[in-house]
C-alpha positions as CSV (number, residue, x, y, z in Angstrom):
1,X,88.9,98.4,76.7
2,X,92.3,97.6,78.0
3,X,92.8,94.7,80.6
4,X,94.7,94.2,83.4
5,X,97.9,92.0,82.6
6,X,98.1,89.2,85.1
7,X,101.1,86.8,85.7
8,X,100.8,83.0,84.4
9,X,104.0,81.6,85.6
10,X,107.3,82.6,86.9
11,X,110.9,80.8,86.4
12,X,113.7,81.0,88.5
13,X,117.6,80.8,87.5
14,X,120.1,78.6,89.7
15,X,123.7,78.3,90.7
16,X,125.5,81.1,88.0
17,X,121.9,83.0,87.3
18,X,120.1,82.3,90.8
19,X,120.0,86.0,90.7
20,X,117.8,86.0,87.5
21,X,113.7,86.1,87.7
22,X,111.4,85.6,84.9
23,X,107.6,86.5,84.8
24,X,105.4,85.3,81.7
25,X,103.0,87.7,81.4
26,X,99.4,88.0,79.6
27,X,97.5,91.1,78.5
28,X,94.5,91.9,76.1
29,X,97.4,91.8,73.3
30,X,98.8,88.7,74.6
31,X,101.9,87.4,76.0
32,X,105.1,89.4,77.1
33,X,108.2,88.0,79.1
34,X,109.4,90.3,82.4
35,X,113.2,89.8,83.1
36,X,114.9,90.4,86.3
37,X,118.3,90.3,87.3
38,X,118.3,90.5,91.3
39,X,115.1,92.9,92.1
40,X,115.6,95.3,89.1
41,X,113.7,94.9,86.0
42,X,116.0,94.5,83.1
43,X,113.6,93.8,80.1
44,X,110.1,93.6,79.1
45,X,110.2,91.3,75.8
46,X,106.8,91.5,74.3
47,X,106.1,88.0,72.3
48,X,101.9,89.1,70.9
49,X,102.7,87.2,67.8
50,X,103.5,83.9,69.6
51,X,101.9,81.1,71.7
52,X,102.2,81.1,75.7
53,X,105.0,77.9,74.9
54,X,106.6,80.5,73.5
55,X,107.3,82.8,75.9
56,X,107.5,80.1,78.2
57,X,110.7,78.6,76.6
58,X,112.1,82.5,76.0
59,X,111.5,82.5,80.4
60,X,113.2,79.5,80.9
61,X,116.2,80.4,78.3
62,X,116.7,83.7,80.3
63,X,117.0,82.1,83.5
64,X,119.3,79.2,82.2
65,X,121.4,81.8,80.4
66,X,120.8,80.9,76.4
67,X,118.8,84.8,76.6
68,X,121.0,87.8,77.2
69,X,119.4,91.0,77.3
């Protein structure tokens, strides 16, 4: 049986990346990272081998602008 993925927390980028948006994600594999630049959807980076810290910090580097899809 496959669950519905539901969002745990969202990050937002300011001044240079204000325009960046990052979802962290859980589904019945486990966590995965949505990454948005503006409205459009520019990665999903699946993380099912690691914590929710984990995708947390991969988030929060994406909207600072240490991750560059």
């Amino acid at each position: 049986m496959r669950y519905k993925s539901y969002e745990l927390s969202t990050y937002w980028g300011d001044d240079e990346y204000e325009d960046r948006k990052a979802n962290v994600m859980r589904d019945d594999k486990g966590f995965y990272v949505e990454l948005y630049k503006g409205e459009e959807l520019i990665e999903v980076r699946t993380l099912y081998d690691h914590s929710e810290v984990y995708a947390e910090n991969a988030a929060e580097n994406y909207v600072i602008g240490i991750l560059n899809p």
